[in-house]
VEXDREN-2710 file (C-alpha; in Angstrom, 1 decimal):
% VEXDREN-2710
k/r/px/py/pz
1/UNK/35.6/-3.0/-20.4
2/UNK/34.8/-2.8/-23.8
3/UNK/32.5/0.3/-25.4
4/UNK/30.4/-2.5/-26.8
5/UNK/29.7/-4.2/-23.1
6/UNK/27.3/-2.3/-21.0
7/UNK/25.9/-2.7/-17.0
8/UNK/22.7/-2.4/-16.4
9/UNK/22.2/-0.6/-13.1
10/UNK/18.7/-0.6/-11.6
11/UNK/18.2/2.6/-10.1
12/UNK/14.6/1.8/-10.1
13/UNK/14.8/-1.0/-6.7
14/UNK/11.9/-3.4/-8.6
15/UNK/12.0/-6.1/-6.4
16/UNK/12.8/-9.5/-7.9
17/UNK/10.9/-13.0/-7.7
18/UNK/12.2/-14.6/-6.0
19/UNK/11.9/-18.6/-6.6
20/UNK/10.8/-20.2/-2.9
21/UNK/8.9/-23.6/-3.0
22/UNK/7.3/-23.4/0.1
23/UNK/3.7/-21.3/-0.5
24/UNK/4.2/-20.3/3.3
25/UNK/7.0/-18.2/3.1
26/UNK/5.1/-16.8/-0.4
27/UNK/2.2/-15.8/2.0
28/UNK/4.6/-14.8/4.8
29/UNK/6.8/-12.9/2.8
30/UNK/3.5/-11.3/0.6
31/UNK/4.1/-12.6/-2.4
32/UNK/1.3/-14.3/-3.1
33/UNK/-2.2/-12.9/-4.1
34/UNK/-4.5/-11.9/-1.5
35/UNK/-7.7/-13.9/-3.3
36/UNK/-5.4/-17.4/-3.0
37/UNK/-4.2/-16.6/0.9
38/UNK/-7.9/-15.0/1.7
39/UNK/-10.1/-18.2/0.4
40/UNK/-7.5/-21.1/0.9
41/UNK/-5.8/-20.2/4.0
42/UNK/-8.6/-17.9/5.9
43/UNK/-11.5/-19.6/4.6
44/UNK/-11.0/-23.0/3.8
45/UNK/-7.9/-23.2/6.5
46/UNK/-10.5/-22.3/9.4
47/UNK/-12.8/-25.1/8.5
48/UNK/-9.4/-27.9/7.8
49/UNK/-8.3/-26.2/11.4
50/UNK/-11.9/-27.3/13.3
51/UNK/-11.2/-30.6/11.4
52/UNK/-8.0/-31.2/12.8
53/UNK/-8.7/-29.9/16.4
54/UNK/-11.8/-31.6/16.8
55/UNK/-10.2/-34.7/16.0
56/UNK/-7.0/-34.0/18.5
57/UNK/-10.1/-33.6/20.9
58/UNK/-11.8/-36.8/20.7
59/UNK/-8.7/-39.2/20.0
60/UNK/-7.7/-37.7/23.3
61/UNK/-11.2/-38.1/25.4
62/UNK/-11.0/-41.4/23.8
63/UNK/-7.6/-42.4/25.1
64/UNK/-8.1/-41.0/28.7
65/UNK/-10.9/-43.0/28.7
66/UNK/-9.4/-45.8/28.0
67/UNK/-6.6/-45.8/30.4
68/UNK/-7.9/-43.8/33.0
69/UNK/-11.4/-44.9/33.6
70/UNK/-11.3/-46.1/36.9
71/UNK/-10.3/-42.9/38.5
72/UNK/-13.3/-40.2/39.1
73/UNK/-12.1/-37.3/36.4
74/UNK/-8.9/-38.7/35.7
75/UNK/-9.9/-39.3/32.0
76/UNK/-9.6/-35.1/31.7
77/UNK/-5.9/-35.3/32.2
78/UNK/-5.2/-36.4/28.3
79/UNK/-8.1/-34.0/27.4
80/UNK/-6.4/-31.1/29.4
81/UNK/-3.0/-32.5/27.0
82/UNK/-5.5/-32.5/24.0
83/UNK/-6.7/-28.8/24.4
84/UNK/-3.0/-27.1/25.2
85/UNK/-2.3/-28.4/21.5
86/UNK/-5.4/-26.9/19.7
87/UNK/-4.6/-24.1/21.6
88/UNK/-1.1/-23.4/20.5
89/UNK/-2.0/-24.8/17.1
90/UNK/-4.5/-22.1/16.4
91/UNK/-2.7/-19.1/17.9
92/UNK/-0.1/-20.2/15.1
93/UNK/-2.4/-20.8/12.6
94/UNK/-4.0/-17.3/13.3
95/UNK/-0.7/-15.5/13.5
96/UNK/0.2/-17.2/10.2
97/UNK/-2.9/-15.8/8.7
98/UNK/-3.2/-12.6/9.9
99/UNK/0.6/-11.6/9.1
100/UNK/-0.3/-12.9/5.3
101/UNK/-3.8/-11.5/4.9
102/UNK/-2.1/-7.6/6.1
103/UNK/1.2/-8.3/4.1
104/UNK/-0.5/-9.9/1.0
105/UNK/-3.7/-7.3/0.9
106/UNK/-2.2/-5.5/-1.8
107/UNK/-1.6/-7.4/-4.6
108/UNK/-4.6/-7.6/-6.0
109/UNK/-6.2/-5.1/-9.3
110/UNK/-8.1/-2.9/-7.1
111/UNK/-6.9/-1.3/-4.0
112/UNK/-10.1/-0.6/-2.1
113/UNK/-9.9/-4.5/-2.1
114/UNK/-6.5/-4.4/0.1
115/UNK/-8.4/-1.8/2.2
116/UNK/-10.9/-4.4/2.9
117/UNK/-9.1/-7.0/3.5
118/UNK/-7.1/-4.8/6.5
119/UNK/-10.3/-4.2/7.8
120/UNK/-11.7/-7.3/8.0
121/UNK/-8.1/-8.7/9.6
122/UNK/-8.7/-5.6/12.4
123/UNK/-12.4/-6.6/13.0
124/UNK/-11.3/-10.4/13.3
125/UNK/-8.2/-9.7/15.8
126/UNK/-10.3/-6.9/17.8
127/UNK/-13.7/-9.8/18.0
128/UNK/-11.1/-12.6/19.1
129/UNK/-9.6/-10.3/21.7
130/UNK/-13.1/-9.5/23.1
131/UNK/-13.8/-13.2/23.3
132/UNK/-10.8/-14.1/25.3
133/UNK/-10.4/-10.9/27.6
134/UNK/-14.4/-12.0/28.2
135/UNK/-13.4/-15.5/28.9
136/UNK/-10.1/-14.4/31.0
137/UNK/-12.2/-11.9/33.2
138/UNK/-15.0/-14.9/34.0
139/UNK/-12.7/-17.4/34.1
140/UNK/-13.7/-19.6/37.6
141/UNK/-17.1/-19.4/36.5
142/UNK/-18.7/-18.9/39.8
143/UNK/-22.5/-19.2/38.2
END
């Protein structure tokens, strides 16, 4: 090695961009800025998510009424199918935006912000948790 060539060494451990396409593994990972996960995934994402489950809902009401009309009830069986799927898709979608929203609270100019924006992930996980230990606990609905 010559006098003239040098190394750099960084001694510092900045962390690198790193160049991903996908903008879910930018808010998985927490690169991304907290205002962009916050209003289009949390925000605008809850309402696309009703959208989307509602939908799932009544395409499959439709199509157990449809081929199961005959039978007292037996339309519920593709409702039942219809429900299982809007379940597991919004336990995803929440674990998707909760592990973004904590990771990605940070990177924004002030950091009482990314305090908040913990909070508000703790106070949304700790109400949904209420709700379905509430639901568990009645569950047969006696009356």
């Amino acid at each position: 090695m010559s006098p003239i060539d040098s190394m750099y060494i960084d001694l510092h451990n900045v962390r690198t961009p790193r160049k991903q396409i996908n903008i879910f593994w930018h808010c998985i990972n927490g690169d991304e800025l907290v205002s962009k996960v916050f209003w289009l995934w949390f925000v605008l994402g809850q309402g696309a998510l009703l959208g989307v489950c509602l939908g799932i809902l009544i395409i499959t009401l439709m199509i157990g009424f449809y081929f199961d009309s005959e039978i007292l009830f037996g339309f519920l069986s593709p409702f039942i199918l219809g429900i299982a799927t809007c379940i597991i898709i919004i336990v995803c979608f929440f674990l998707f935006n909760f592990v973004s929203l904590w990771r990605c609270a940070y990177n924004c100019k002030k950091s009482n912000l990314g305090h908040a924006v913990r909070f508000l992930v703790l106070v949304y996980i700790s109400i949904i948790s209420m709700g379905a230990f509430n639901l568990i606990s009645n569950w047969p609905f006696d009356g």
